[in-house]
MITI-28697 format. One line per field, with one value per residue: x, y, z of N, C-alpha, C in turn. Coordinates in Angstrom, 3 decimals, decimal comma. Last residue first. Example, Ala and Ser with C-alpha at 12.3 -4.5 7.8 and 13.67 -1.06 7.14 Angstrom:
<atoms>
nxx = c(12,850; 13,190)
nyy = c(-2,250; -5,690)
nzz = c(7,080; 7,800)
caxx = c(13,670; 12,300)
cayy = c(-1,060; -4,500)
cazz = c(7,140; 7,800)
cxx = c(12,900; 13,200)
cyy = c(0,030; -3,300)
czz = c(7,870; 7,800)
</atoms>
This chain:
<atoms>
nxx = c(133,077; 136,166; 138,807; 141,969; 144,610; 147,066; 149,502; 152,201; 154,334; 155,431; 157,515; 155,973; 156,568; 158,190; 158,018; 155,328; 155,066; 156,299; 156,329; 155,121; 155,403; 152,949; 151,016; 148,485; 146,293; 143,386; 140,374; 138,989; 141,296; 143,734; 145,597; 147,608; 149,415; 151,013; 153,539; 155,019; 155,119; 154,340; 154,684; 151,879; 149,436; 147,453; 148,187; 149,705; 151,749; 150,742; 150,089; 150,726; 151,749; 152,816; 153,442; 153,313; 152,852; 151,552; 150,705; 149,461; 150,810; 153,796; 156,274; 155,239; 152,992; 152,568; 150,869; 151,488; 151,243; 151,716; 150,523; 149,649; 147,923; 148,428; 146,410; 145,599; 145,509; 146,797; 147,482; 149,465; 151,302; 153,430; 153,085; 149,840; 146,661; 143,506; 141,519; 140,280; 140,334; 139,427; 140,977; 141,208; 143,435; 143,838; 145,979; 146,935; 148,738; 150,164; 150,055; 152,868; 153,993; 154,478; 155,006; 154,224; 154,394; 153,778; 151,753; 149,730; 146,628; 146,116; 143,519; 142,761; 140,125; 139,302; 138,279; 137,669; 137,498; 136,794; 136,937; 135,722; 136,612; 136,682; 135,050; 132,112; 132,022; 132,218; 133,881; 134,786; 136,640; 135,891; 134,819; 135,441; 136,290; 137,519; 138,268; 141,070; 140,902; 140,564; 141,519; 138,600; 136,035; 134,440; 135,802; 138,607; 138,500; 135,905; 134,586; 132,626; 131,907; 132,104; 132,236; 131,908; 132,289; 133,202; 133,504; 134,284; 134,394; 136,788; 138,895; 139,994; 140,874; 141,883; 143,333; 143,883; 142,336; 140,207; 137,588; 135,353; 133,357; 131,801; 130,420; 129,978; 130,287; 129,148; 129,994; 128,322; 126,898; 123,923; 122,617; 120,304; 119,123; 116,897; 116,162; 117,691; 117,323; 117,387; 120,359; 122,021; 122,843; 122,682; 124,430; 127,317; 128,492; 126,345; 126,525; 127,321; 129,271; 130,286; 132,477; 133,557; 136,448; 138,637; 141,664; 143,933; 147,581; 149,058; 150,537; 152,395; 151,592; 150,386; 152,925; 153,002; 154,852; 157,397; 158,106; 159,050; 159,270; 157,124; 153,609; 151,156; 148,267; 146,045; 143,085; 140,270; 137,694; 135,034; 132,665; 130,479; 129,076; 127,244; 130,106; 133,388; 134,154; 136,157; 139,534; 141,296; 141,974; 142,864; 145,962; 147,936; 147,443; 144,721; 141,300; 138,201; 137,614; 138,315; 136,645; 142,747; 147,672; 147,650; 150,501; 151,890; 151,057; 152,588; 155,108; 155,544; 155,633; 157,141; 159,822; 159,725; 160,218; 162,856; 164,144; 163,923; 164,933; 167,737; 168,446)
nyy = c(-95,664; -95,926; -93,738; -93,183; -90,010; -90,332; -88,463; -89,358; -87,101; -86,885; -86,251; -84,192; -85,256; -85,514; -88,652; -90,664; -92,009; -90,776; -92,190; -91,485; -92,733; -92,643; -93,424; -93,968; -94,922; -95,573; -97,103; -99,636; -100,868; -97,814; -97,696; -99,409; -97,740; -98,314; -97,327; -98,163; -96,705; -96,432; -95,217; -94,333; -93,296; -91,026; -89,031; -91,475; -93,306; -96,459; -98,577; -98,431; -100,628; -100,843; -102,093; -101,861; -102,941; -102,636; -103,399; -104,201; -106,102; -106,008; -107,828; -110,356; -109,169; -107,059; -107,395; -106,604; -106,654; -105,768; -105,432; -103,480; -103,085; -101,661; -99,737; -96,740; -94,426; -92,149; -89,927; -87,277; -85,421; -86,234; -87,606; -88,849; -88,881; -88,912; -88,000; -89,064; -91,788; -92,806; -96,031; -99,584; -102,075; -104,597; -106,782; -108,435; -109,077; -110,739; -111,022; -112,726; -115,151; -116,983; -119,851; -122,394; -123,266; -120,465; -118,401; -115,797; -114,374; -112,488; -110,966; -109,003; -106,795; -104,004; -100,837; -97,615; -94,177; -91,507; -88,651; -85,929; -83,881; -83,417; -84,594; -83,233; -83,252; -84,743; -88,173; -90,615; -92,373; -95,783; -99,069; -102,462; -105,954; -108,221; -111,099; -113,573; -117,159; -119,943; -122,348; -123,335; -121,782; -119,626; -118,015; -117,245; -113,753; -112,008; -110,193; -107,479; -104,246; -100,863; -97,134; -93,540; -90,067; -86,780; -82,837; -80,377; -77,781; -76,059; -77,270; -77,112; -74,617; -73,745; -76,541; -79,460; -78,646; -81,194; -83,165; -85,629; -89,186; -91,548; -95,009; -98,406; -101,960; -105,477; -109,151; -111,815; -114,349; -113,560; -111,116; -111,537; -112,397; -112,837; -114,186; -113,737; -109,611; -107,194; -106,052; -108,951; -110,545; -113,539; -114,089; -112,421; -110,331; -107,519; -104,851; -101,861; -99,816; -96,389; -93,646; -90,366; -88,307; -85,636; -84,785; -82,458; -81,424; -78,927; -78,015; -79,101; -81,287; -80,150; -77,979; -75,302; -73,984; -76,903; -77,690; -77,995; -81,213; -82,891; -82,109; -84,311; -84,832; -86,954; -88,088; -89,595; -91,423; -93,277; -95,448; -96,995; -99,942; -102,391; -104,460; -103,147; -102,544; -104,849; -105,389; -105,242; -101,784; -98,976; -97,657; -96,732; -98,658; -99,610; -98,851; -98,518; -95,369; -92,527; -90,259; -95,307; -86,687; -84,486; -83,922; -85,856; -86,961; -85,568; -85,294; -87,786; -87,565; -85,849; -87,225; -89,583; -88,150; -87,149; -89,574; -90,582; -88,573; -88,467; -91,449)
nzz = c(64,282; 63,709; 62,286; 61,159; 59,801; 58,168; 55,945; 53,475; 51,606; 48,544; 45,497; 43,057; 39,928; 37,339; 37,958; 38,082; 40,021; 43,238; 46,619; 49,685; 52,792; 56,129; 58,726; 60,187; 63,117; 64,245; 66,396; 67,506; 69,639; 69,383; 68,142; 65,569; 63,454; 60,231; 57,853; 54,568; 50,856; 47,739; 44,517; 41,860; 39,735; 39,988; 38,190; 35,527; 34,812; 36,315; 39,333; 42,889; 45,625; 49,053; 51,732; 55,613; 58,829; 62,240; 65,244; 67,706; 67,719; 67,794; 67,501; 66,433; 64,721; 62,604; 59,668; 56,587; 52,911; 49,559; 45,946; 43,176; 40,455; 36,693; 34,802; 32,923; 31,815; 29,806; 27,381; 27,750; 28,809; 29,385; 32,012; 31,284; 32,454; 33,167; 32,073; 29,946; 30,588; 33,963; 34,788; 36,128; 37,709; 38,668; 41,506; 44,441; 47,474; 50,542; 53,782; 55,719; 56,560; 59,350; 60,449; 60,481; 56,838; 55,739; 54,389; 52,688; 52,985; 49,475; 46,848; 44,249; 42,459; 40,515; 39,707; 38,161; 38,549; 38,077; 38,043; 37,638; 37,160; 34,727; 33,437; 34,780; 38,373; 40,676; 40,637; 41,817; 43,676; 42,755; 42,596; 42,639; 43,446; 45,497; 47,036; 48,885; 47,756; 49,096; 50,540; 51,226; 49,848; 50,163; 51,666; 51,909; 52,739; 51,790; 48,892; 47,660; 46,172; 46,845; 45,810; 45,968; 45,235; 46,324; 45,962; 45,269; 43,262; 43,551; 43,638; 40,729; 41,123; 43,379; 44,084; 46,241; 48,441; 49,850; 49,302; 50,539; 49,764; 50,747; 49,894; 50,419; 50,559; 50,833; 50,058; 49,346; 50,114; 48,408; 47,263; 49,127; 51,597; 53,754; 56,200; 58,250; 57,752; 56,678; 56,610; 58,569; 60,055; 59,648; 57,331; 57,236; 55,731; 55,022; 53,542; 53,570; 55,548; 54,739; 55,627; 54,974; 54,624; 53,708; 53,277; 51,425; 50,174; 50,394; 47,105; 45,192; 43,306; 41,352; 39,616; 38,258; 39,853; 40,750; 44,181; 47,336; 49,129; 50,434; 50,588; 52,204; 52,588; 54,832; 55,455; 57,431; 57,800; 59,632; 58,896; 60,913; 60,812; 60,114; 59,243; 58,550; 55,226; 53,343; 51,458; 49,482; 49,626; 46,517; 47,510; 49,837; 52,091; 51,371; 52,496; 51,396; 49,751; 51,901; 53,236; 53,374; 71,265; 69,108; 68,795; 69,230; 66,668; 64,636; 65,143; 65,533; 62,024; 61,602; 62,056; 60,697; 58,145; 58,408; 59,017; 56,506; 54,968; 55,862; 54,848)
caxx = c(132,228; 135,192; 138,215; 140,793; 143,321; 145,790; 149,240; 150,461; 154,405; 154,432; 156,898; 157,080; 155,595; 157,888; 159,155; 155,971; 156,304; 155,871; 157,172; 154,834; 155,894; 153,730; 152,064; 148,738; 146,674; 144,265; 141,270; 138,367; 140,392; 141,951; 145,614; 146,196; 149,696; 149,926; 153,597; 154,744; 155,784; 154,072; 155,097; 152,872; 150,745; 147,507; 148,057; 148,677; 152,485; 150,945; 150,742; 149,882; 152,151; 151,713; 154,443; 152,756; 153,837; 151,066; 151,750; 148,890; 149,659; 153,240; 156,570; 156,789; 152,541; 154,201; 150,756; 151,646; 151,202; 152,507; 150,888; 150,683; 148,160; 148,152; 147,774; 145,228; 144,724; 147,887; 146,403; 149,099; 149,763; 153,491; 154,264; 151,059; 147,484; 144,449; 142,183; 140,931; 141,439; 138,591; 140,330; 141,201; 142,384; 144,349; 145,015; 147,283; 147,562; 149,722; 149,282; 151,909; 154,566; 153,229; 155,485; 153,625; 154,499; 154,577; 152,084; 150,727; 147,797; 146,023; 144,452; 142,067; 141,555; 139,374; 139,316; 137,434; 138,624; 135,851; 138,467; 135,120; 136,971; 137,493; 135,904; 132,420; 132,334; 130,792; 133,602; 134,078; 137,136; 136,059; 135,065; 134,541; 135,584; 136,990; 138,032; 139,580; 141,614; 140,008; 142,457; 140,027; 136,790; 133,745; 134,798; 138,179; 139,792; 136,674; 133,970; 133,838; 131,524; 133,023; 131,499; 132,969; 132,043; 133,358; 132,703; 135,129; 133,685; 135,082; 138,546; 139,602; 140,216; 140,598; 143,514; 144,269; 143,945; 140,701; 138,375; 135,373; 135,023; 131,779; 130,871; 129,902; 130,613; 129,217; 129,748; 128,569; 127,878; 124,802; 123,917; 120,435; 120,558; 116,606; 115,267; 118,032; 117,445; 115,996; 119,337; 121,657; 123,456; 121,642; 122,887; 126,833; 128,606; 127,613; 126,123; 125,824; 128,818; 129,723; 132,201; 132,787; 135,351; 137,646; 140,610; 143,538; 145,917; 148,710; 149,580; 152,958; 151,800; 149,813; 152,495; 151,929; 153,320; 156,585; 158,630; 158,628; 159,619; 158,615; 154,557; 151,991; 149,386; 146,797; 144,243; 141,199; 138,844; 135,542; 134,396; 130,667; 129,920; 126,627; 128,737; 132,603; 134,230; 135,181; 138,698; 139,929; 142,358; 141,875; 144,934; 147,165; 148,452; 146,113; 142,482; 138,757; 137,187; 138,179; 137,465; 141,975; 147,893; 146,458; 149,178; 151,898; 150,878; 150,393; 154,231; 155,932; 154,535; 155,850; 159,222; 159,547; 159,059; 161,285; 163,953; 163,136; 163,567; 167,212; 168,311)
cayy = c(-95,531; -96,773; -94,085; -94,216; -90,967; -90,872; -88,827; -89,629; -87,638; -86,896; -86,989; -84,162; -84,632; -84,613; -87,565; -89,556; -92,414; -91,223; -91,883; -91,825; -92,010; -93,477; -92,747; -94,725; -94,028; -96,565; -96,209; -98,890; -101,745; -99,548; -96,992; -99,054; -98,478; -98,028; -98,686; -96,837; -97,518; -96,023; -96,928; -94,142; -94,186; -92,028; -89,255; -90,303; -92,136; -95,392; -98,531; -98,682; -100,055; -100,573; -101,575; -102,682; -102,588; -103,317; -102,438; -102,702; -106,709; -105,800; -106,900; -110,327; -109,819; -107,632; -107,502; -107,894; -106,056; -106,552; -104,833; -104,951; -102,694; -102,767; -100,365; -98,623; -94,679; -93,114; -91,212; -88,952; -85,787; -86,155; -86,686; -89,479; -89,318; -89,888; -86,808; -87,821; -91,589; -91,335; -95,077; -98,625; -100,388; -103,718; -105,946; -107,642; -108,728; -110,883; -111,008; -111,658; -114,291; -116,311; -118,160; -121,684; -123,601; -121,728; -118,936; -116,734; -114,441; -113,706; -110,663; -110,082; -107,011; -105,289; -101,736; -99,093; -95,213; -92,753; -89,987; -87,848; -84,627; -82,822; -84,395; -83,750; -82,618; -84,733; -86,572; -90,683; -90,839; -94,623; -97,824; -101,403; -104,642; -107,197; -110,781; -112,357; -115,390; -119,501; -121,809; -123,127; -122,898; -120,685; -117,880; -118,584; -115,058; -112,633; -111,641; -108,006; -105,433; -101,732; -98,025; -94,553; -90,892; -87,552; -84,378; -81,020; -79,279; -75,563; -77,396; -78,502; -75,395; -74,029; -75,521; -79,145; -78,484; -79,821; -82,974; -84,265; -88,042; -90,481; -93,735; -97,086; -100,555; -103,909; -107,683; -110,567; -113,765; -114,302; -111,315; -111,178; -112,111; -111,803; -114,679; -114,002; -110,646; -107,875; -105,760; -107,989; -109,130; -112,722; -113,682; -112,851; -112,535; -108,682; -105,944; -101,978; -101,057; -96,820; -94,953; -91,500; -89,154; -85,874; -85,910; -83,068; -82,187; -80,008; -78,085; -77,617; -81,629; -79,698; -79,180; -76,907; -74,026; -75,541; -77,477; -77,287; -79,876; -82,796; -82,702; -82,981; -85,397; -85,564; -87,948; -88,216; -90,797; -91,844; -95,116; -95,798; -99,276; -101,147; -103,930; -104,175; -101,973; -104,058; -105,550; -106,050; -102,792; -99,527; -98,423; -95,707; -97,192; -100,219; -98,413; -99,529; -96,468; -93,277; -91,582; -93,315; -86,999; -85,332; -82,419; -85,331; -87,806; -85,523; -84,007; -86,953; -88,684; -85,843; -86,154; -89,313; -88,796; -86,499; -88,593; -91,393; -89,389; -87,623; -91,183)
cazz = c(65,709; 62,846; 63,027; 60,911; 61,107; 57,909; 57,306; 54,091; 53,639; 49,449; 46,528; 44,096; 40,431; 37,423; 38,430; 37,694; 38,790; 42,346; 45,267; 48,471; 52,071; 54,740; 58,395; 59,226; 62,451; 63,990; 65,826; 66,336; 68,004; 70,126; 69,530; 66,189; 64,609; 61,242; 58,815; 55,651; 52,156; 49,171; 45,082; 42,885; 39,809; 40,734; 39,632; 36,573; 35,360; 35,152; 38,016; 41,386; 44,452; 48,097; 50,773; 53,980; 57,776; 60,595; 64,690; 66,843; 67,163; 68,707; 67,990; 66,961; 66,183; 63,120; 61,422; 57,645; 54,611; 50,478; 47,767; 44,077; 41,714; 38,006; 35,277; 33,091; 32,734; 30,760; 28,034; 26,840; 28,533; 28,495; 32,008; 31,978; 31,909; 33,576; 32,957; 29,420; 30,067; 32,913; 34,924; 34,863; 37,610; 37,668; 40,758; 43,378; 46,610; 49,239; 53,169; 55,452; 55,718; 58,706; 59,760; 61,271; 58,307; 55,309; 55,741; 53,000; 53,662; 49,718; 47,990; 45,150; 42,873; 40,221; 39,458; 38,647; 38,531; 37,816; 37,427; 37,547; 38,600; 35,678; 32,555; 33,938; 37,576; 40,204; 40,788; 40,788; 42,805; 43,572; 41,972; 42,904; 42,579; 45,397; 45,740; 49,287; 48,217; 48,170; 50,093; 52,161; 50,118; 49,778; 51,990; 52,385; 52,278; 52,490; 49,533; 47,919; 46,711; 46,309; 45,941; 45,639; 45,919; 44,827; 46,205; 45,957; 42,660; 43,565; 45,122; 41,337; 39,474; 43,077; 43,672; 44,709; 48,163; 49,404; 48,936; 50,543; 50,206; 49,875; 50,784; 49,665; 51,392; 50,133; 51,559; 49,451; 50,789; 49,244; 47,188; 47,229; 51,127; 52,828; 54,917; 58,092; 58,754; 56,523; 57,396; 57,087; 60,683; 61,128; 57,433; 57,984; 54,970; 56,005; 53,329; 53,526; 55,375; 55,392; 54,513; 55,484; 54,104; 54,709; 52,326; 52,896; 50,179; 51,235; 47,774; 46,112; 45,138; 42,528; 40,249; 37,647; 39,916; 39,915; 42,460; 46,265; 48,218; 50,824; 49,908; 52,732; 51,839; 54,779; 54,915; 57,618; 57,477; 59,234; 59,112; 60,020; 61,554; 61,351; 59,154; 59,714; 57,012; 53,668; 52,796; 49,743; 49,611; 47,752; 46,056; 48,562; 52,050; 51,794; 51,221; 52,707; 50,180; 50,575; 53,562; 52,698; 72,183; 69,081; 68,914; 70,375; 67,828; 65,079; 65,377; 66,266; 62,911; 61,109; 62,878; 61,899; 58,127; 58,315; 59,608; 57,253; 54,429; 55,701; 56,269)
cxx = c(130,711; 134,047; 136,971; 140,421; 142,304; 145,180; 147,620; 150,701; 152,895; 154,800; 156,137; 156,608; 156,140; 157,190; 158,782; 156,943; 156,706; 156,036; 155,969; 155,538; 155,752; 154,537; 152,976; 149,767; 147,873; 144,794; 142,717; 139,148; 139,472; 141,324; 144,134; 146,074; 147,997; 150,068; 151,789; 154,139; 155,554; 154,704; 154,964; 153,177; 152,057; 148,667; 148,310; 149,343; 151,250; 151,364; 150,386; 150,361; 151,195; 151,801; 153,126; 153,544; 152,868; 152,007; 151,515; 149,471; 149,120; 151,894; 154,982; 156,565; 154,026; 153,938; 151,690; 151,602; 151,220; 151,935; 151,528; 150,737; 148,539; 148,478; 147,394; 146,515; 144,649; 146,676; 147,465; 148,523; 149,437; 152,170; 154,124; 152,049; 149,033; 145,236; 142,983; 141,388; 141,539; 139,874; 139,958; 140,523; 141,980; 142,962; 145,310; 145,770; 148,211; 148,883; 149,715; 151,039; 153,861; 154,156; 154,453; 154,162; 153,497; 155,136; 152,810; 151,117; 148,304; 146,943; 144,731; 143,418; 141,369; 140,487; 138,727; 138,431; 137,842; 136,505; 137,763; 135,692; 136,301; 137,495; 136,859; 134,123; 132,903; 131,003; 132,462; 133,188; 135,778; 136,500; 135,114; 135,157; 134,739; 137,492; 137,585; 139,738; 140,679; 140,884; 141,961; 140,973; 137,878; 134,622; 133,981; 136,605; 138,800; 137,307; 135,662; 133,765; 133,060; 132,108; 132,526; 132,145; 132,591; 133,247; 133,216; 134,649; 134,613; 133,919; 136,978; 138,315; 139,431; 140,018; 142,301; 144,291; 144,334; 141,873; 139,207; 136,485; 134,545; 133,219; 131,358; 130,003; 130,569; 129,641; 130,325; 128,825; 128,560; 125,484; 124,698; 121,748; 120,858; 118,977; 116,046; 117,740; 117,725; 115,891; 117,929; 120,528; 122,559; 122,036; 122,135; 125,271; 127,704; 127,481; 127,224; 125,266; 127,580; 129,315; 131,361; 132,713; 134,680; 136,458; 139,523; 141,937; 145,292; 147,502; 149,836; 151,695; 152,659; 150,365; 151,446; 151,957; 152,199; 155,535; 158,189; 159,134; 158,528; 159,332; 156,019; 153,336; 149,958; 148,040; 144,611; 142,521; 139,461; 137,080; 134,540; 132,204; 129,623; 128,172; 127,821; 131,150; 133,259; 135,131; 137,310; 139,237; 140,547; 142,566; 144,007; 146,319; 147,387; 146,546; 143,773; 140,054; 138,105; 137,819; 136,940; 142,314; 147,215; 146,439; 147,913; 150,721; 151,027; 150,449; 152,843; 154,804; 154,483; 155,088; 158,185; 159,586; 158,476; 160,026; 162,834; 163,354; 163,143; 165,362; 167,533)
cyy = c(-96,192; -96,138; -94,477; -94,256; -91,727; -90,845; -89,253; -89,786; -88,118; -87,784; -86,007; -85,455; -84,833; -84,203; -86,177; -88,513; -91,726; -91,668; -91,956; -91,457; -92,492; -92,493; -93,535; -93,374; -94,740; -95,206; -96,320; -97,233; -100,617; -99,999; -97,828; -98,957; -98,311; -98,633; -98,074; -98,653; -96,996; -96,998; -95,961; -95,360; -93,512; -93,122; -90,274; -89,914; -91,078; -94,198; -96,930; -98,083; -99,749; -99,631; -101,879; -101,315; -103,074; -102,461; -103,547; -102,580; -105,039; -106,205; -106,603; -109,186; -109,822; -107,881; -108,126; -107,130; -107,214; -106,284; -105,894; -103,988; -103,981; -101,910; -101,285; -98,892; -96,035; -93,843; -92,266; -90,010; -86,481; -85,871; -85,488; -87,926; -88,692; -89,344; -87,898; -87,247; -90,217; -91,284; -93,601; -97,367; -99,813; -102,551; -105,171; -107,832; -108,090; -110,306; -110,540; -111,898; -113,122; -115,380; -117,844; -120,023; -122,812; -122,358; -120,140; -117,220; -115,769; -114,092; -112,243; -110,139; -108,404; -105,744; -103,195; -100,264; -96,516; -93,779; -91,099; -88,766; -85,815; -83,105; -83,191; -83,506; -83,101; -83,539; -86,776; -88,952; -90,964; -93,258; -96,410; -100,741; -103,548; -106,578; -109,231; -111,669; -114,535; -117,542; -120,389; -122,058; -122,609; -122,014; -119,061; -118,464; -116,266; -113,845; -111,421; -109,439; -106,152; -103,254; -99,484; -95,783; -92,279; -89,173; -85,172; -82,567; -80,821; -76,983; -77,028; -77,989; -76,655; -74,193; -74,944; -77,892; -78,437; -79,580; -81,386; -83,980; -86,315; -89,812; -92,413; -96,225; -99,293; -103,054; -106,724; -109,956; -112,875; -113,544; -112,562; -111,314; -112,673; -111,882; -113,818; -114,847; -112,269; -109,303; -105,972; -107,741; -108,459; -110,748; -112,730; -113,120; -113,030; -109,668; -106,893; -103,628; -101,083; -98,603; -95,645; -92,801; -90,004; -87,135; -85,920; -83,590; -82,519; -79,954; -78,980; -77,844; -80,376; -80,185; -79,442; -77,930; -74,933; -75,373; -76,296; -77,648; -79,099; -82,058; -82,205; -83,281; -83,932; -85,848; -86,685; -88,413; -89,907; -91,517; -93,486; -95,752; -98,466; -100,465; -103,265; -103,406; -102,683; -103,704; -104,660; -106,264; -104,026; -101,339; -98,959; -96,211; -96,077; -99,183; -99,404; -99,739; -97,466; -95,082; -91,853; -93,302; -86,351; -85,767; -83,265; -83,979; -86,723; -86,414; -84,546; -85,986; -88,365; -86,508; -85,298; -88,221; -89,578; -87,107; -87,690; -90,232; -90,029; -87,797; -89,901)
czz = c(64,712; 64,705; 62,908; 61,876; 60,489; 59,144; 57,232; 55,303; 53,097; 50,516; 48,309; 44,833; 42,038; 38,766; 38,934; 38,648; 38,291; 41,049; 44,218; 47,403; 50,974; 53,614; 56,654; 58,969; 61,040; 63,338; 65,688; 65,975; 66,994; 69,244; 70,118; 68,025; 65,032; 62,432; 59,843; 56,431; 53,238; 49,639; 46,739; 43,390; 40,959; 40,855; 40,680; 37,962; 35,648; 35,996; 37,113; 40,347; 43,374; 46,719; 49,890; 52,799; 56,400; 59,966; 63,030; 65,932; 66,952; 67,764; 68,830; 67,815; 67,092; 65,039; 61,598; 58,958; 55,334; 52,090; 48,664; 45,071; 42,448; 39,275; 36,314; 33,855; 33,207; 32,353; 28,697; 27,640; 27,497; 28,065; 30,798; 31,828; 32,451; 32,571; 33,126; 30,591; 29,674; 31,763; 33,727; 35,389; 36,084; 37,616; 39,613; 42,327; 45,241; 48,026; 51,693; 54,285; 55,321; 57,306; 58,625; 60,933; 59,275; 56,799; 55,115; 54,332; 53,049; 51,365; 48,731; 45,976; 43,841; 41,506; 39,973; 38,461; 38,835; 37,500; 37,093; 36,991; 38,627; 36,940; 33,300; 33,460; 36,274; 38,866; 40,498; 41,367; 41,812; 42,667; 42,746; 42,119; 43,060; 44,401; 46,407; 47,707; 48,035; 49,002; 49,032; 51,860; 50,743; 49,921; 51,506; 52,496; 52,745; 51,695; 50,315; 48,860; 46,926; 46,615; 46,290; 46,335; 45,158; 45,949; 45,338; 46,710; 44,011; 43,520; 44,707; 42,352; 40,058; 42,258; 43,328; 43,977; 47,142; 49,614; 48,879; 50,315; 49,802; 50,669; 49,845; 50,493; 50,108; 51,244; 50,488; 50,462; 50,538; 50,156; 47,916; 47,230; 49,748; 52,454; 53,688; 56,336; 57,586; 57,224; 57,511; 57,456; 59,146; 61,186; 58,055; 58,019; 56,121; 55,057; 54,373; 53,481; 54,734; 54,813; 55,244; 54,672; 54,921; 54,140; 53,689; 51,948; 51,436; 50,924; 48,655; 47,136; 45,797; 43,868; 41,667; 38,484; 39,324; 40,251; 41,926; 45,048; 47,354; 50,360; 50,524; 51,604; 52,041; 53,725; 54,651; 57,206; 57,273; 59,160; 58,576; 60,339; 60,699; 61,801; 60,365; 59,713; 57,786; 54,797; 53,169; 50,295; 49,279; 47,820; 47,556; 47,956; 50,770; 52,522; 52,007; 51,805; 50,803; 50,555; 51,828; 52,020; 73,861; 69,956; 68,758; 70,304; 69,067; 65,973; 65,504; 66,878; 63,961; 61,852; 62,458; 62,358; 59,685; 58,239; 59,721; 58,788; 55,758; 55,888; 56,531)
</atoms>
């Protein structure tokens, strides 16, 4: 109860003082979805951790993520940008972009770029039942063997429905990433794992309002289980509140606060 307390009166707080960009993300693992072509997405994450530990841990730090992303391929012929003669990829759709990074410390913060790519096809694109695919790669520093996690993964995604109940959407995946900065409690190469998610638009309630539970695998950085919910304020801004465990113990859990905005 404590947990979900603070984690409402976080959300509270940037709604009434306002009142992930990483690439097209769930909660934490990128998802399958690309950004609507001729848009620009601009993101804004905030990881705010819930205790202090030690000085080795960086979640003592509030991370903050500044990124763009931008479309470079529709499924749509008439929308690419050589028109309707010109689509090397078929029905491809690309997005690449870049992040700005600060908080980690300034071992990290001096080297604070790091960009990220993904292709990817929609649910049903070639057949009915066919599930949305996407590969890419993100976190890819510009600093050898200290910030070029150079994580790629792999993933595909699926809505369920049985009847007219919708059961939400379905995904899962496996990443690999830099095995000399990936690793685990123990510093021991720990860069490969899967990624499972769960989301659903809760139309019952309201069609702004989306829940999803998002999991990736090893004890890095990157292995955490998130839970959290977005609400979208107009079709092109959307905020995203979530709480992140991680596997590793050692390392404190984290509040994500997210603005998405697509102009």
């Amino acid at each position: 109860m404590k947990r979900i307390g603070l984690i409402l009166a976080v959300f509270c707080t940037f709604v009434l003082s306002n009142a992930y960009a990483t690439p097209s993300t769930l909660i934490w693992a990128p998802s399958t979805d690309i950004q609507p072509y001729k848009k620009i997405h601009l993101g804004y994450d905030l990881y705010a951790p819930t205790t202090g530990k030690n000085a080795n841990d960086l979640h003592n730090y509030v991370l903050q993520v500044w990124g763009l992303t931008f479309s470079l391929l529709s499924d749509k012929p008439e929308e690419n940008l050589l028109g309707k003669v010109w689509r090397p990829l078929g029905k491809i759709m690309a997005e690449t972009g870049f992040d700005y990074k600060k908080g980690l410390g300034s071992f990290y913060d001096s080297t604070p770029w790091y960009f990220h790519f993904k292709l990817g096809l929609p649910e049903s694109t070639y057949f009915k039942y066919m599930p949305a695919v996407a590969v890419g790669s993100y976190d890819m520093g510009t600093r050898v063997n200290r910030t070029n996690n150079n994580v790629w993964y792999g993933r595909i995604a699926k809505t369920v429905n049985i009847g007219k109940v919708n059961l939400g959407r379905f995904s899962g995946g496996y990443f690999v990433g830099n095995g000399k900065l990936l690793k685990d409690k123990d510093g021991l190469r720990d860069n490969a794992g899967p990624m499972i998610a769960w989301e659903r638009t809760m139309t019952e309630i309201s069609d702004k309002l989306w829940l999803c539970v998002d999991y990736q695998g090893t004890q890095s950085s990157y292995g955490a289980l998130n839970a959290g919910f977005a609400w979208s304020f107009t079709k092109d801004i959307s905020a995203i509140l979530a709480y992140d465990i991680y596997n590793n113990r050692n390392l404190t859990d984290t509040i994500t606060f997210q603005w998405d905005i697509n102009f």
